[in-house]
C-alpha positions as protocol buffer text, in pm:
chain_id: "A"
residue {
  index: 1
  type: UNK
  ca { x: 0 y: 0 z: 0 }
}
residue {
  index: 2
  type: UNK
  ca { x: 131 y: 358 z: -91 }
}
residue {
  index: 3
  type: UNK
  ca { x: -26 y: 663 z: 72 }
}
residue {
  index: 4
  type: UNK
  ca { x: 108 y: 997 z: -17 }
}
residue {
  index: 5
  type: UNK
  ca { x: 42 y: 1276 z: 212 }
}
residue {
  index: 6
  type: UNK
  ca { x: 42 y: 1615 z: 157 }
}
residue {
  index: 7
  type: UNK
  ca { x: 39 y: 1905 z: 451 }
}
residue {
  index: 8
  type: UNK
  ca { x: 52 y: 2305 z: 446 }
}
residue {
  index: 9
  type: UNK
  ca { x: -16 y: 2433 z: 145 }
}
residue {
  index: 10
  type: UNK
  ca { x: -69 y: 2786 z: 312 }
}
residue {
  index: 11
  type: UNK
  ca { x: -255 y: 2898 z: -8 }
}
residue {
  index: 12
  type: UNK
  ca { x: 111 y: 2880 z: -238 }
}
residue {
  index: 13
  type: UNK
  ca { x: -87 y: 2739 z: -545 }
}
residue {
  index: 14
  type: UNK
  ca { x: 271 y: 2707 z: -774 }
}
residue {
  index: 15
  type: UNK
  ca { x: 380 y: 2503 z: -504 }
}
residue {
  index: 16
  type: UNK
  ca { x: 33 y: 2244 z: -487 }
}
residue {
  index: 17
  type: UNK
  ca { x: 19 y: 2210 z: -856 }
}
residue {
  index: 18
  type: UNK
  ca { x: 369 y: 2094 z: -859 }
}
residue {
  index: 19
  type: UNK
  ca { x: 309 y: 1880 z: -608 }
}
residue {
  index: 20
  type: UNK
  ca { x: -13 y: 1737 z: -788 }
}
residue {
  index: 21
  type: UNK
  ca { x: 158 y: 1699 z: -1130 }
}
residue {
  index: 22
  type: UNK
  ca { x: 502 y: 1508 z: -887 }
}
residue {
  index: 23
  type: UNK
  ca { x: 198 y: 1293 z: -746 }
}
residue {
  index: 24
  type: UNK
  ca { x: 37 y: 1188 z: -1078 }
}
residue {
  index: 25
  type: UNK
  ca { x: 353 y: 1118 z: -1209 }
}
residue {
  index: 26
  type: UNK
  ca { x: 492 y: 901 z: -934 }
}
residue {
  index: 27
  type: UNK
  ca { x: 154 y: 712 z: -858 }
}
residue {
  index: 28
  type: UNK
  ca { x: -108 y: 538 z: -870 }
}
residue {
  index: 29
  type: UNK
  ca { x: -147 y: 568 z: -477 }
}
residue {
  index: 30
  type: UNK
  ca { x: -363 y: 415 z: -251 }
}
residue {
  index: 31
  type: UNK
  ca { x: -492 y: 721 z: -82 }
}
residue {
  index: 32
  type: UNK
  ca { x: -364 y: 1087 z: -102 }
}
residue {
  index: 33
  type: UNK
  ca { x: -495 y: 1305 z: 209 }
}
residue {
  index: 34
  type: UNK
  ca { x: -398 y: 1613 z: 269 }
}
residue {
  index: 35
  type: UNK
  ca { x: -312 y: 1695 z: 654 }
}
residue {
  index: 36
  type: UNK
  ca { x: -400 y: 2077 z: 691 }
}
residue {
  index: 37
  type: UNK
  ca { x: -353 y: 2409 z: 703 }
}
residue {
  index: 38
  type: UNK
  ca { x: -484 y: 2500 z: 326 }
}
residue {
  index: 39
  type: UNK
  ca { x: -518 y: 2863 z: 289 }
}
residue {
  index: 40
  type: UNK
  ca { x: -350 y: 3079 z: 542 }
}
residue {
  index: 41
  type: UNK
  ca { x: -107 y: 3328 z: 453 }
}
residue {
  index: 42
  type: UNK
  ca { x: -39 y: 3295 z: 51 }
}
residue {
  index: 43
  type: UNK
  ca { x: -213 y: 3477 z: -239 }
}
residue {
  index: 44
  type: UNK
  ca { x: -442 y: 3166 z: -326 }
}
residue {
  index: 45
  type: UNK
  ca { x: -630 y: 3056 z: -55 }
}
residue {
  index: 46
  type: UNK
  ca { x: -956 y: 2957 z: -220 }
}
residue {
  index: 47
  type: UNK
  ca { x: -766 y: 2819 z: -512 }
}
residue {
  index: 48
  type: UNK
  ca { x: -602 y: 2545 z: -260 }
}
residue {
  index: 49
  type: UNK
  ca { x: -895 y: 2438 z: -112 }
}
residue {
  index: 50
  type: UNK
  ca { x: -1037 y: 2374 z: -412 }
}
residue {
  index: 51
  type: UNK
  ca { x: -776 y: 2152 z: -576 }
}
residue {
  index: 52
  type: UNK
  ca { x: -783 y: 1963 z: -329 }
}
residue {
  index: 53
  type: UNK
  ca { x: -1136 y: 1895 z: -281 }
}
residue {
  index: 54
  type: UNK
  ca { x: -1202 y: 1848 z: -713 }
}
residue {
  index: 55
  type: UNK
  ca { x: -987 y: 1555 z: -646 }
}
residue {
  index: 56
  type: UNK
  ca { x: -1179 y: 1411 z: -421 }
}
residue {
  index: 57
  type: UNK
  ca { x: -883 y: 1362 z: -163 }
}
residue {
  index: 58
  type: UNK
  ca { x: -947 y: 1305 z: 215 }
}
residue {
  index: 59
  type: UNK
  ca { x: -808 y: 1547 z: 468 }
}
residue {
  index: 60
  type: UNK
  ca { x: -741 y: 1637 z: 797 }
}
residue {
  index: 61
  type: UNK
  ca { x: -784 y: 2018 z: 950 }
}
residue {
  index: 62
  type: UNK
  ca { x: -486 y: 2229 z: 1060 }
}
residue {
  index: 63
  type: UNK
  ca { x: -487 y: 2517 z: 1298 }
}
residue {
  index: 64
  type: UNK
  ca { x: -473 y: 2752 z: 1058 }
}
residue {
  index: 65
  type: UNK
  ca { x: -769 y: 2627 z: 917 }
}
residue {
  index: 66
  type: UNK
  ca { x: -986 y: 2611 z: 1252 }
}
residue {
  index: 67
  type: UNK
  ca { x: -869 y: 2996 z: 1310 }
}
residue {
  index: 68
  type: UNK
  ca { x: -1043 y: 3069 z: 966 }
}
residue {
  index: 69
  type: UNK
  ca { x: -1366 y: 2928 z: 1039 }
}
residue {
  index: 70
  type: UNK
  ca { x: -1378 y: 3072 z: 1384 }
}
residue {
  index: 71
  type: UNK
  ca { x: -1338 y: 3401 z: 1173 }
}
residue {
  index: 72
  type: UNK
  ca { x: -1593 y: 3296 z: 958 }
}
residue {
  index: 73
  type: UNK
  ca { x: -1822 y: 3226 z: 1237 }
}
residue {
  index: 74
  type: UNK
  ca { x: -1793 y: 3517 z: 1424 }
}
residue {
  index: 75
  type: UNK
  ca { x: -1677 y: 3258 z: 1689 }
}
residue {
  index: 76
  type: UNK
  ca { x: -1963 y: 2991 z: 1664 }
}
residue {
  index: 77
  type: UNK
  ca { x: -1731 y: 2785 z: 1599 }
}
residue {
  index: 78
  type: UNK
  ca { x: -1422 y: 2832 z: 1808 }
}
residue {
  index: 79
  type: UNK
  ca { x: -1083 y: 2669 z: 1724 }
}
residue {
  index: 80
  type: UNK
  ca { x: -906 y: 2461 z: 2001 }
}
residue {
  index: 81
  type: UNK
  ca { x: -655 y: 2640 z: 2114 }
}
residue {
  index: 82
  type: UNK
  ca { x: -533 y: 2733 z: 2395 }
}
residue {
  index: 83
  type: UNK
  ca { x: -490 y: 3092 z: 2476 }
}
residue {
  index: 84
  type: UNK
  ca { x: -87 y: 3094 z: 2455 }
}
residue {
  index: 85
  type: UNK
  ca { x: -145 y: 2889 z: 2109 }
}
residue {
  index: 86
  type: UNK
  ca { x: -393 y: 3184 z: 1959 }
}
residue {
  index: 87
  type: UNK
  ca { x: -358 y: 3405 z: 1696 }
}
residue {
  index: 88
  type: UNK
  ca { x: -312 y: 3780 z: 1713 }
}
residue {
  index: 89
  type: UNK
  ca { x: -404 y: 4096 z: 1575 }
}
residue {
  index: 90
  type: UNK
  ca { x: -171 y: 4063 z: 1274 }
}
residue {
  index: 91
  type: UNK
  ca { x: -241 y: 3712 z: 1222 }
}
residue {
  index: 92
  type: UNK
  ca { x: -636 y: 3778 z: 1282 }
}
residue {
  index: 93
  type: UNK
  ca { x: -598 y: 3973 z: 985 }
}
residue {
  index: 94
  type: UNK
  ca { x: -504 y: 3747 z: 765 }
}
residue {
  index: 95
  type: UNK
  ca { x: -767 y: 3560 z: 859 }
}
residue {
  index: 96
  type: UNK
  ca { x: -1003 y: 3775 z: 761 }
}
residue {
  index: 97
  type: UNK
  ca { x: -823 y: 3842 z: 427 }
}
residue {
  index: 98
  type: UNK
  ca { x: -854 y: 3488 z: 376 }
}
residue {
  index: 99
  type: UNK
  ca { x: -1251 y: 3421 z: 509 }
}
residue {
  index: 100
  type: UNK
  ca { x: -1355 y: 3686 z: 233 }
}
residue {
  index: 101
  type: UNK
  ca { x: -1175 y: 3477 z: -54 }
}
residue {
  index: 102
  type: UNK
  ca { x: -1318 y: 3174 z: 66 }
}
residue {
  index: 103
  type: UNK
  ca { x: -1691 y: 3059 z: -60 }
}
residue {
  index: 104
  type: UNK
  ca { x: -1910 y: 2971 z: 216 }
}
residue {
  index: 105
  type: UNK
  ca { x: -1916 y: 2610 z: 71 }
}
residue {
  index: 106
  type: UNK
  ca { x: -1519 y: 2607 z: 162 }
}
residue {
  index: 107
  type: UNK
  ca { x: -1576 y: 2781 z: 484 }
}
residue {
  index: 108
  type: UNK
  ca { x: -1765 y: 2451 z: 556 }
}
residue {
  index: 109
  type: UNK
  ca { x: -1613 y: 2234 z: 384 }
}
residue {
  index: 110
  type: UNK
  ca { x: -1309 y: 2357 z: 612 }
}
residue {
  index: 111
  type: UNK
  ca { x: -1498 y: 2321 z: 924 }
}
residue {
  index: 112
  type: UNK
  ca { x: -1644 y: 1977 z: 894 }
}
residue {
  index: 113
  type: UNK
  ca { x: -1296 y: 1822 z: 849 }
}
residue {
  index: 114
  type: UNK
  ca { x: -1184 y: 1549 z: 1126 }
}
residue {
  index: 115
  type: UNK
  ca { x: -882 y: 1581 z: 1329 }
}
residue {
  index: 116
  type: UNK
  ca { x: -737 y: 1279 z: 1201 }
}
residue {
  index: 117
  type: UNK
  ca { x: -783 y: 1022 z: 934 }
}
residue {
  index: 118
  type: UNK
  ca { x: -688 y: 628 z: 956 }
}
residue {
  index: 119
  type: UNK
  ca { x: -552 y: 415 z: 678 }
}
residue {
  index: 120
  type: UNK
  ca { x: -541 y: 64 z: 708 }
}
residue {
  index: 121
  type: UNK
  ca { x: -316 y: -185 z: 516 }
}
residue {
  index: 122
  type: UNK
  ca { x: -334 y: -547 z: 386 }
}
residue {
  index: 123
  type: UNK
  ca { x: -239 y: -686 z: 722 }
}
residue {
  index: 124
  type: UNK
  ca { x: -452 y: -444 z: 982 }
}
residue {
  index: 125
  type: UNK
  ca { x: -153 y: -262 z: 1052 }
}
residue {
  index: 126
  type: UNK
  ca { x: -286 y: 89 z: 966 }
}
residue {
  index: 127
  type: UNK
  ca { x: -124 y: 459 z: 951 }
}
residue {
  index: 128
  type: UNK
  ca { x: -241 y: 740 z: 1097 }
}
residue {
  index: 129
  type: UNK
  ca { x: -267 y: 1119 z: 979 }
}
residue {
  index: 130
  type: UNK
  ca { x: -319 y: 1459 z: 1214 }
}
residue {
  index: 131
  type: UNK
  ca { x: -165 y: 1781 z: 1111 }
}
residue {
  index: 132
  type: UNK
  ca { x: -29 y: 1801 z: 1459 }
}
residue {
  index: 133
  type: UNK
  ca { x: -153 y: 1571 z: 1714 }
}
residue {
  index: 134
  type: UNK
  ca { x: -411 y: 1333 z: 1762 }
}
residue {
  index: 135
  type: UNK
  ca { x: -610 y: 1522 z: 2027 }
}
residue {
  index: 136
  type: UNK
  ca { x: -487 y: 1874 z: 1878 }
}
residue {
  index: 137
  type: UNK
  ca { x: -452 y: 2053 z: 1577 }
}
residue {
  index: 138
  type: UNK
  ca { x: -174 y: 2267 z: 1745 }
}
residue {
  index: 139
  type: UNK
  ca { x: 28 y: 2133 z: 1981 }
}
residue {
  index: 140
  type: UNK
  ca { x: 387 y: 2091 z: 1854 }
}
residue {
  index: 141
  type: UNK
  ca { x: 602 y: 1802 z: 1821 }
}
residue {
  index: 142
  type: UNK
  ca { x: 949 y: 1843 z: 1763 }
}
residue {
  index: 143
  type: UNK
  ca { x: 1182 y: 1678 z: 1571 }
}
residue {
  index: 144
  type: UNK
  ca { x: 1416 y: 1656 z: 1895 }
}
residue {
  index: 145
  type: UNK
  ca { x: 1119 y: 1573 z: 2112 }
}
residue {
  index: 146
  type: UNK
  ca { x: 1164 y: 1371 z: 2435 }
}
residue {
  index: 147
  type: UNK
  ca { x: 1055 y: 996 z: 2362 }
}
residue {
  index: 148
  type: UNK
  ca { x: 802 y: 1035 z: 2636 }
}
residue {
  index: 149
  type: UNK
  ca { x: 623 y: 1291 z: 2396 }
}
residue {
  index: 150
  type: UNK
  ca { x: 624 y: 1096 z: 2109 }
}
residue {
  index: 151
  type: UNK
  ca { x: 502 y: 803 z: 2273 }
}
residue {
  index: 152
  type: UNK
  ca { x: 194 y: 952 z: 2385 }
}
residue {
  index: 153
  type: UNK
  ca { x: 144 y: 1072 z: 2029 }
}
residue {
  index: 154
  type: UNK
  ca { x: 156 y: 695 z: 1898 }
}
residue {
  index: 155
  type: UNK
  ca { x: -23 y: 536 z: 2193 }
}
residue {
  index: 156
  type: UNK
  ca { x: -298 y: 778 z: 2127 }
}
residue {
  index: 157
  type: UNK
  ca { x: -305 y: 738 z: 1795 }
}
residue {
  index: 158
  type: UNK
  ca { x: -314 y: 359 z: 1826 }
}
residue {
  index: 159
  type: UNK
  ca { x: -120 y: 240 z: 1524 }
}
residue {
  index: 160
  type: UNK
  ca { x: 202 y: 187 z: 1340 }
}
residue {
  index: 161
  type: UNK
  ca { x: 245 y: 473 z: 1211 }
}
residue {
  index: 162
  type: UNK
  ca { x: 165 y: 811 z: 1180 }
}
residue {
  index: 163
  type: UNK
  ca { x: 183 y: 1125 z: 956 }
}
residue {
  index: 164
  type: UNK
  ca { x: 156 y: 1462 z: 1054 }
}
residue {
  index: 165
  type: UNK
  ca { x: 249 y: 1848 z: 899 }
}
residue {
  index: 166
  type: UNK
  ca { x: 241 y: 2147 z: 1146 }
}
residue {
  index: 167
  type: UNK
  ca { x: 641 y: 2197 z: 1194 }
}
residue {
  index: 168
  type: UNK
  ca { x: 717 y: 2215 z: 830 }
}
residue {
  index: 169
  type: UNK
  ca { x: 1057 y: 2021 z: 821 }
}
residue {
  index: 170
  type: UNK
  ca { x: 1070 y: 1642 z: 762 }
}
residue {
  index: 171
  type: UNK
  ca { x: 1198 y: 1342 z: 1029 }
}
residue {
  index: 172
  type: UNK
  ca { x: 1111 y: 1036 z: 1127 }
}
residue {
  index: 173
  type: UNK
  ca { x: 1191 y: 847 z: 1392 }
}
residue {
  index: 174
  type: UNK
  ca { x: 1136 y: 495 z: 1514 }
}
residue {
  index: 175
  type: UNK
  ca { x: 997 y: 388 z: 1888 }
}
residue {
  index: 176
  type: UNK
  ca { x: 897 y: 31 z: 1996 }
}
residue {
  index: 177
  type: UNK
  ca { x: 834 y: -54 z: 1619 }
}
residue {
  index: 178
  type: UNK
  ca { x: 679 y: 224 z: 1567 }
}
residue {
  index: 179
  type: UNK
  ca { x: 711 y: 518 z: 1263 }
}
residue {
  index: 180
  type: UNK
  ca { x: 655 y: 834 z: 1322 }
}
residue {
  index: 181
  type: UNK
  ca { x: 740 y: 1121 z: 1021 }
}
residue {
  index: 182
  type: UNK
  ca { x: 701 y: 1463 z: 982 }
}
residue {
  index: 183
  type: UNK
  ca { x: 571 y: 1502 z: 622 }
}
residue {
  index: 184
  type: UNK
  ca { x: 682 y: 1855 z: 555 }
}
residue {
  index: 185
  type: UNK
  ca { x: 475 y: 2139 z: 428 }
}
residue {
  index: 186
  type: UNK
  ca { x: 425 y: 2204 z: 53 }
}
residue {
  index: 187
  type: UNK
  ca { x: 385 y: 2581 z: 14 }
}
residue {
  index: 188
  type: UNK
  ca { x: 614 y: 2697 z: 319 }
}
residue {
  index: 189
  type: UNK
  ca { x: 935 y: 2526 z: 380 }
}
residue {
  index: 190
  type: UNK
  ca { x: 1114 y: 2642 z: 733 }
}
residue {
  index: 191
  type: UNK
  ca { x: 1449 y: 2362 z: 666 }
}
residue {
  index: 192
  type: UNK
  ca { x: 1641 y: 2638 z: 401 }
}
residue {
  index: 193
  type: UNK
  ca { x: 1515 y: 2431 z: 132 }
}
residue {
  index: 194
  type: UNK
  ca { x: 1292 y: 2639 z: -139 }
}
residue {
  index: 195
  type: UNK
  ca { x: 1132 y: 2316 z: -290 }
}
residue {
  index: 196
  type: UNK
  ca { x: 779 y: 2222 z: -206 }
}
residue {
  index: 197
  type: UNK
  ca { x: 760 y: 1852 z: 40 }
}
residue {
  index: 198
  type: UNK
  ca { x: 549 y: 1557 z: 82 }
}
residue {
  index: 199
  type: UNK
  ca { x: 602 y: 1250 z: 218 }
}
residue {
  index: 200
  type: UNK
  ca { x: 502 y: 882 z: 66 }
}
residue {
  index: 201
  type: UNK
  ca { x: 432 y: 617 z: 293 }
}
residue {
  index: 202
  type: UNK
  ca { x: 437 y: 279 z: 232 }
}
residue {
  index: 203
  type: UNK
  ca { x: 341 y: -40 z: 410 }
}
residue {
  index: 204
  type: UNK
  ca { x: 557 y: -366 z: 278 }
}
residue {
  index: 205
  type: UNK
  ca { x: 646 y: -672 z: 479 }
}
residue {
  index: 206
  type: UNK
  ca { x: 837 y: -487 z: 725 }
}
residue {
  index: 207
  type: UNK
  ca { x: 561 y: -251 z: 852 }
}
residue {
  index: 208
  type: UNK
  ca { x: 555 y: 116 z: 732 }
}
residue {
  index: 209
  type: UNK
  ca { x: 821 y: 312 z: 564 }
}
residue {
  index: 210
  type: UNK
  ca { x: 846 y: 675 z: 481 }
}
residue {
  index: 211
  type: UNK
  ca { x: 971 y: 832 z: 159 }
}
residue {
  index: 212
  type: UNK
  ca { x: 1043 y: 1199 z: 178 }
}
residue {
  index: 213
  type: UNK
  ca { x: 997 y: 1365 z: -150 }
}
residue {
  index: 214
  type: UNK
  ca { x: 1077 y: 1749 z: -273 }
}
residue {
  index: 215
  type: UNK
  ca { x: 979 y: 1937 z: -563 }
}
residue {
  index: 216
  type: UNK
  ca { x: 1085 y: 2233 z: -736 }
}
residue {
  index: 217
  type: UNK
  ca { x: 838 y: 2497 z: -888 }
}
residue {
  index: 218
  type: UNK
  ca { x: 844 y: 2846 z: -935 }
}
residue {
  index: 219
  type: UNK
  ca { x: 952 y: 3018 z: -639 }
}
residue {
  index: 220
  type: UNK
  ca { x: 978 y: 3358 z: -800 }
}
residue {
  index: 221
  type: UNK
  ca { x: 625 y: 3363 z: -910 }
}
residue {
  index: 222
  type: UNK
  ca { x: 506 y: 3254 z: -631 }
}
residue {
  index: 223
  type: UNK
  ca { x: 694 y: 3572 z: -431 }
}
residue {
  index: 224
  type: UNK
  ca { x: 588 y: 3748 z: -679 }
}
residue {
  index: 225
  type: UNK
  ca { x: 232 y: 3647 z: -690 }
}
residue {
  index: 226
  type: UNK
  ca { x: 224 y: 3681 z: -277 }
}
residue {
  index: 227
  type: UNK
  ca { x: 344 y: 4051 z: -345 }
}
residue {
  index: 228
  type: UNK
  ca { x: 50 y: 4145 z: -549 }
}
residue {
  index: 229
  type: UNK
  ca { x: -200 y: 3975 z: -349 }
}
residue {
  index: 230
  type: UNK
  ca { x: -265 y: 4233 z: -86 }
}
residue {
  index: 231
  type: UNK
  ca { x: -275 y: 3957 z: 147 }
}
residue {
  index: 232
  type: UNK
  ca { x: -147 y: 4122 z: 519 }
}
residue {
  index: 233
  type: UNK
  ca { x: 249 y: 4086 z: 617 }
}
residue {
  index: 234
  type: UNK
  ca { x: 315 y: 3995 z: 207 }
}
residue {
  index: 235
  type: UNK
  ca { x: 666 y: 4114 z: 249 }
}
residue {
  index: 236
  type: UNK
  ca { x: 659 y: 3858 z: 593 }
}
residue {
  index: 237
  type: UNK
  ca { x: 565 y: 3575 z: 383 }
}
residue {
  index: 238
  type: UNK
  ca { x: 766 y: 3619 z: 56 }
}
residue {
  index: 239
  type: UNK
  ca { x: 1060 y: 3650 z: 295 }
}
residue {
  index: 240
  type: UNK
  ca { x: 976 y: 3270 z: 436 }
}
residue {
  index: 241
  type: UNK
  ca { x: 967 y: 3221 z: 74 }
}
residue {
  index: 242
  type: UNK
  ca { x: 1299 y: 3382 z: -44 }
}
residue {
  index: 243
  type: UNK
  ca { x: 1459 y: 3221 z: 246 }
}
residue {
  index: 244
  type: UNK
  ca { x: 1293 y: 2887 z: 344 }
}
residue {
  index: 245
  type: UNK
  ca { x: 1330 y: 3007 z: 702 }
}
residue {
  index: 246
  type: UNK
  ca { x: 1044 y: 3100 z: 888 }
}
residue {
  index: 247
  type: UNK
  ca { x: 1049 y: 3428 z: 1012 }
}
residue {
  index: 248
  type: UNK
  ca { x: 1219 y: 3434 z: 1342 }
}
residue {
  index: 249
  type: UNK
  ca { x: 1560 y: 3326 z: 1227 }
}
């Protein structure tokens, strides 16, 4: 079984459709789901969504994503975060830049996703994907995380293996038989590499495996394209861009 998965696409459209076209050209998969976080902070927000859903792929929400319906909602529907984990004003903004691009129909399609989705292979020996955690959307787990951490990521998710985005690097690591792998982040790299990422899993005699894959595209336009938008803290985000370093360092 082969199950590529797909994470953070932060509404960098040249960066999904490479993706998409690195996908078709390296399957047939199993499944492809995509694990969150579609729209925030690039110049196409509605445009990710959408590829993703005319393709009928399965997905996960990030926390970007439940911030953007609790936008849309006026706060009906709240995301679950904790107050240290919230966004503010200038990322509330964004937000808002993004809820009036969206269609109501993405709004909810947005809001009714799960916070995790389980694959099963031949032998019962399934895979689990989150965008963060299996009980939260965004809590972080670090590469260089304690094993007590990600052990109580695996035990809660109950099987072999799991996928998640959030962190936008790729790892995995290995604990009592069990995988565990970053899968990157398509439109916003943070690892100094400009190249969109996925990750392909695969399950074989030997359990589950992870593939990391990258793919180039058109960096330029997309700055470029983020620049024209008028989407809030442009310069911010073509930086991340430019750099492949989130913000901070």
């Amino acid at each position: 079984m082969r199950v590529a998965v797909i994470s953070d696409t932060h509404g960098n459209l040249y960066a999904l459709d490479a993706v998409l076209a690195d996908i078709d050209a390296t399957g047939p998969f199993d499944e492809v789901i995509m694990a969150g976080d579609f729209a925030f902070g690039g110049p196409f927000p509605a445009e990710c969504v959408e590829r993703i859903r005319e393709r009928g792929y399965r997905a996960v929400r990030g926390n970007t994503d439940e911030f953007i319906v609790e936008v849309a909602t006026d706060g009906a529907r709240p995301a679950g975060a904790t107050e240290a984990q919230r966004h503010g004003p200038a990322q509330i903004e964004i937000d808002r830049w993004v809820v009036e691009r969206l269609t109501a129909e993405q709004v909810e399609y947005l809001a009714g996703l799960p916070l995790s989705l389980t694959v099963p292979d031949e032998r019962g020996e399934a895979l689990t994907v989150v965008h963060a955690t299996p009980w939260s959307s965004h809590d972080v787990l670090s590469p260089d995380a304690p094993e007590e951490a990600v052990a109580r990521v695996l035990d809660a998710a109950g099987t072999a293996a799991v996928g998640y985005g959030h962190i936008h690097v790729q790892y995995q690591r290995r604990l009592d038989g069990r995988l565990i792998a970053a899968v990157g982040t398509v439109g916003l790299p943070f690892d100094g590499d400009q190249r969109a990422g996925y990750a392909v899993f695969t399950s074989g005699p030997d359990g589950w495996s992870v593939e990391f894959r990258r793919v180039a595209y058109d960096v330029d336009a997309a700055i470029e394209a983020t620049l024209r938008s008028g989407v809030p803290n442009a310069e911010g985000v073509a930086a991340i861009l430019r750099t492949a370093r989130p913000a901070n360092r």
